[in-house]
N, C-alpha and C positions, 0 to 999 in steps of 0.2 A: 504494500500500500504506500501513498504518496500523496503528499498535499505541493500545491502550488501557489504560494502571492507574489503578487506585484505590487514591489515598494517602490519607493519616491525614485530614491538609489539604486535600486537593483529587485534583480526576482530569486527568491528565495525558495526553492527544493525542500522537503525533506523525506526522506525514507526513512519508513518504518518497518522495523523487520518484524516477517508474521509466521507463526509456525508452530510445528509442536517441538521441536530440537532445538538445542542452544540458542537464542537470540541474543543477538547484537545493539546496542545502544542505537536509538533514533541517530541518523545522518546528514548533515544541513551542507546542501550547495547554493552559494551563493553567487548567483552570477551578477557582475558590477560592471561599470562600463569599460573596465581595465583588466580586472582580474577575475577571478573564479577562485571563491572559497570554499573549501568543504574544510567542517568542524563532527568533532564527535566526543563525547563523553566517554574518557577512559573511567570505566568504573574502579580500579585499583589505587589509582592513584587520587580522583575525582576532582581531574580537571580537565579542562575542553582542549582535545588535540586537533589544530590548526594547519592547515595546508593551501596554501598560498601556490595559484597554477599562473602563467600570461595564459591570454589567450590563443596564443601559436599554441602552448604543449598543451591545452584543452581540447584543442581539432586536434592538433597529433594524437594524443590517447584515445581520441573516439574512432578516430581511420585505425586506429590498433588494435581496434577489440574486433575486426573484423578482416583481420590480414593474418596469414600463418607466418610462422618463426623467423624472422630474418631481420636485416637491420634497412630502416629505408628515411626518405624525405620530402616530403612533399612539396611538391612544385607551387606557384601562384596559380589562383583560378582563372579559368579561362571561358 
C-alpha cells in the first residue's frame, strides 16, 4: 500500500509494508525540485535514516531495476 501528496515543495511517497512476515518500517520518498529523498525509521537505533538521491541517479536507479547485470549510462533524451 501507498499514499501520495502534493506539497507546496514537493510530492511526498510513502510505502507501507503489508503482510503476514516481517515488516519493514513505513518508507517516505520525497521528490523536490532538486533532489529525491527517501527516509525511514531505523527501529534499533530510532532515528530516521536519510538518503539524499540528484535527480540523474533517480532515473538511473529506475532504468536499473529493469536492465540485467552489467554496468551502463544513459544517454540525453531524444
Amino acid at each position: 500500500m501507498f499514499t501520495i501528496e502534493h506539497r507546496f515543495d514537493a510530492t511526498v511517497i510513502t510505502l507501507i509494508d503489508e503482510g503476514s512476515r516481517a515488516l519493514c518500517e513505513d518508507a517516505t520518498v520525497r521528490a523536490g525540485e532538486d533532489r529525491i529523498t527517501l527516509e525511514q525509521l531505523d527501529p534499533e537505533t530510532d532515528t530516521v535514516m536519510r538518503i539524499e538521491l540528484s535527480l540523474a541517479q533517480a532515473r538511473d536507479l529506475a532504468a536499473a531495476l529493469d536492465l540485467p547485470e552489467g554496468s551502463y549510462r544513459l544517454g540525453p533524451k531524444t
